[in-house]
C-alpha positions in Angstrom: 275.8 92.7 -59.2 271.9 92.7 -60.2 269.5 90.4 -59.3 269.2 89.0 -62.7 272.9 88.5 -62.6 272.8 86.8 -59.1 270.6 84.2 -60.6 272.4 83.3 -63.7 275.7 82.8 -61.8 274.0 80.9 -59.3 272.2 78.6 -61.6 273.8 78.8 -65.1 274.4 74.9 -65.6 270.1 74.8 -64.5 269.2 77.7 -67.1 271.3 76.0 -69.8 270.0 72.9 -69.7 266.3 74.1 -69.7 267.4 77.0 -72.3 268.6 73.6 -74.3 265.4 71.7 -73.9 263.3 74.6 -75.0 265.3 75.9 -77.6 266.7 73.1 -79.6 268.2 75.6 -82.3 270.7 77.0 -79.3 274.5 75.8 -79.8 277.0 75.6 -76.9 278.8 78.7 -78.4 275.0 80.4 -78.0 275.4 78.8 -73.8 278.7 80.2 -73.2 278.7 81.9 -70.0 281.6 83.3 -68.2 281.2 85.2 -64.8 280.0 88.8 -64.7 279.7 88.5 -68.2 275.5 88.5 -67.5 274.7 91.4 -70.7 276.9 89.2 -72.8 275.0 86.1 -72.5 271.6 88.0 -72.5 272.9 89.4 -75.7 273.8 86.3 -77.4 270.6 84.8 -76.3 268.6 88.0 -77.7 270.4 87.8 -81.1 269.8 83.9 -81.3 266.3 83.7 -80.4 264.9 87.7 -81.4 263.7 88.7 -78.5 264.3 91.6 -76.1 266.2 91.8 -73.2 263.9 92.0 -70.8 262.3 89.4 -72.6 265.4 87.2 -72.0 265.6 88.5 -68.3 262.0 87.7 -67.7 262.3 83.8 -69.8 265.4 83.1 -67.3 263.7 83.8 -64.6 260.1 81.7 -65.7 262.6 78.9 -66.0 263.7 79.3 -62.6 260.9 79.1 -61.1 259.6 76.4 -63.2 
């Protein structure tokens, strides 16, 4: 498991609700995570919002530390 990975499990309910906040356009189908499924979610969030990936990796990861 990657580091990016590691910090979605760990924190998915923190990254949602901030994801949520920041994005009002985001639906709960768009917030759907399920374990190990990490590239999944990134993807969704990538489609939803047009960024990159390591755009999404490096917005999870602000909000983390935020």
């Amino acid at each position: 498991m990657n580091d990016i990975a590691m910090q979605i499990e760990g924190n998915i309910d923190i990254i949602k609700g901030k994801l949520r906040k920041k994005y009002g356009s985001l639906t709960d189908d768009d917030l759907i995570y399920q374990k190990g499924m990490d590239d999944e979610f990134i993807g969704r969030l990538q489609t939803k919002l047009g960024k990159t990936k390591a755009e999404i990796r490096h917005e999870i990861t602000k909000l983390l530390d935020s």
